[in-house]
C-alpha positions, 0 to 999 in steps of 0.5 A: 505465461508471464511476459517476462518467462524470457527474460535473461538479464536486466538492466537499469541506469548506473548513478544514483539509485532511486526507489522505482528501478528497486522496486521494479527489479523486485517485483520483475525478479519475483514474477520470474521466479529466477535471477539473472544478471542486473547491470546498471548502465545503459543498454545497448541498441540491440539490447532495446530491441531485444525482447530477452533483455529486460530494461528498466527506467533507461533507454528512452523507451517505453515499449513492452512487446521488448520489454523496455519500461522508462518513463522519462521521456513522458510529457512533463504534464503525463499522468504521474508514472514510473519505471515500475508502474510501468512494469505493473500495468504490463503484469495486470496488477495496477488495480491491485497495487492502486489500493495500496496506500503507499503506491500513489505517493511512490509513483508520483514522488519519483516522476513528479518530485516531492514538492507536487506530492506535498501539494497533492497531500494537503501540505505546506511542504514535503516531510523530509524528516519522515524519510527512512534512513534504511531505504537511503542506505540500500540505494546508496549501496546499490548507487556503487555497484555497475552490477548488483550481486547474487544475495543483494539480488535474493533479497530482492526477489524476496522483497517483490514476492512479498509486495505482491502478496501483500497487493493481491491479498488486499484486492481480495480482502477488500472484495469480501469485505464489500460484500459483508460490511455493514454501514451503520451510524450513531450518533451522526458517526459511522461505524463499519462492522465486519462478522471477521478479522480484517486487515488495516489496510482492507480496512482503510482502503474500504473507507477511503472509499466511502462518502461518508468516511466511517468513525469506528471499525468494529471486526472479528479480532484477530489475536482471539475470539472476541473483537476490535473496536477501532477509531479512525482519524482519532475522531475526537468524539470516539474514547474506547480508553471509557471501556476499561474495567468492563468485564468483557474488555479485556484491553483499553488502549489509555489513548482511545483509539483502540479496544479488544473484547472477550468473545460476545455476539456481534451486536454486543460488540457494536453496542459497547462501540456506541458507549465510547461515541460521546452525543452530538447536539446535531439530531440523528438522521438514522437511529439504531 
């Protein structure tokens, strides 16, 4: 049984409105699987000790037996940590989110602001400019509104189904991954092949934990029968756009970084992504 199977009304601070306290009523409503009330204002002293009431990013408090999930009056050195990171650890979903790409970023930017993401990132400054003008829209709506109404509240849930389907499916997808990957190099690159079709983000997220960082992915298309031959990071030895004309492509991307294939054999496969990889004047530790 959910924490939150008890859960008759939620709260969260009135003003402007931040990624965190959206994405926690998302992810709280979808786990609930029913909605409530949601105000925006502060809670109460018998509502914080409520165990009924759930209460997010106000209150002071961080105490999950009464359902309370505020982080800012963590230590300003505290490990970066928001409203909801807080509700996904009491669900047992940390592990899964952590593998999403945008969840590190998300949690850091709300807790520790943009000019420390922007330092964790490798860059000079925060990319302001890459800002998504619906995300603002939607807090400056929810910014004026002291309780969010029923359909604002339905697209939520909705929203938070979704962000833990997509959480849980990559956790899975990852795990079967490592389990029939095959690391294989050419010409000092590595290439990852997979016998089935497999997610970007499962992709990404088994190569972001490699050693040595792969090259080229080559997987199971998932739009046909045959395969997808992909380059990372836009290596600058790796054009699959050299593939075009063969009779057994069937789309080479002008730019590279891309090619599909009729239906052939895995090794097929991976010899015609050895042909886009250029030499390297440095000797190959492990030939294939």
């Amino acid at each position: 049984m959910s924490i939150l199977s008890s859960v008759e009304k939620i709260i969260v601070h009135a003003g402007s409105c931040h990624d965190d306290e959206i994405v926690a009523i998302s992810l709280a409503l979808a786990t609930m699987g029913y909605l409530v009330d949601v105000f925006r204002r502060d809670p109460t002293p018998e509502e914080l000790n409520n165990p009924n009431v759930l209460v997010m990013d106000v209150g002071g408090i961080h105490n999950p037996s009464d359902l309370c999930f505020d982080h800012h009056q963590l230590a300003r050195d505290a490990a970066p940590t928001n409203a909801a990171s807080l509700l996904v650890d009491a669900l047992g979903l940390t592990k899964a989110f952590e593998l999403q790409g945008w969840w590190a970023s998300f949690v850091e930017l709300d807790s520790k602001g943009p000019f420390a993401v922007a330092k964790t990132l490798g860059l000079e400054s925060f990319p302001f400019a890459l800002q998504s003008p619906l995300g603002s829209a939607l807090k400056n709506t929810i910014a004026n509104m002291e309780e969010i109404p029923e359909p604002f509240l339905q697209v939520l849930m909705e929203m938070g189904q979704q962000l833990i389907n997509e959480a849980k499916s990559l956790a899975s997808d990852l795990e079967a991954a490592k389990a029939s990957v095959h690391v294989l190099g050419h010409q000092g690159i590595t290439i990852n092949v997979w016998d089935s079709a497999l997610s970007s983000a499962a992709s990404t997220a088994f190569r972001d934990q490699q050693l040595e960082k792969a090259g080229v992915l080559v997987c199971r298309d998932d739009r046909g029968p045959g395969w997808t031959l992909y380059r990372y990071d836009d290596h600058e030895r790796v054009d699959f756009s050299i593939l075009a004309g063969r009779d057994n492509v069937t789309f080479a991307h002008a730019g590279g970084f891309i090619c599909k294939t009729a239906e052939m054999t895995m090794l097929q496969a991976l010899n015609l992504a050895r042909l886009a990889i250029s030499p390297t004047t440095e000797p190959e530790e492990s030939p294939f």
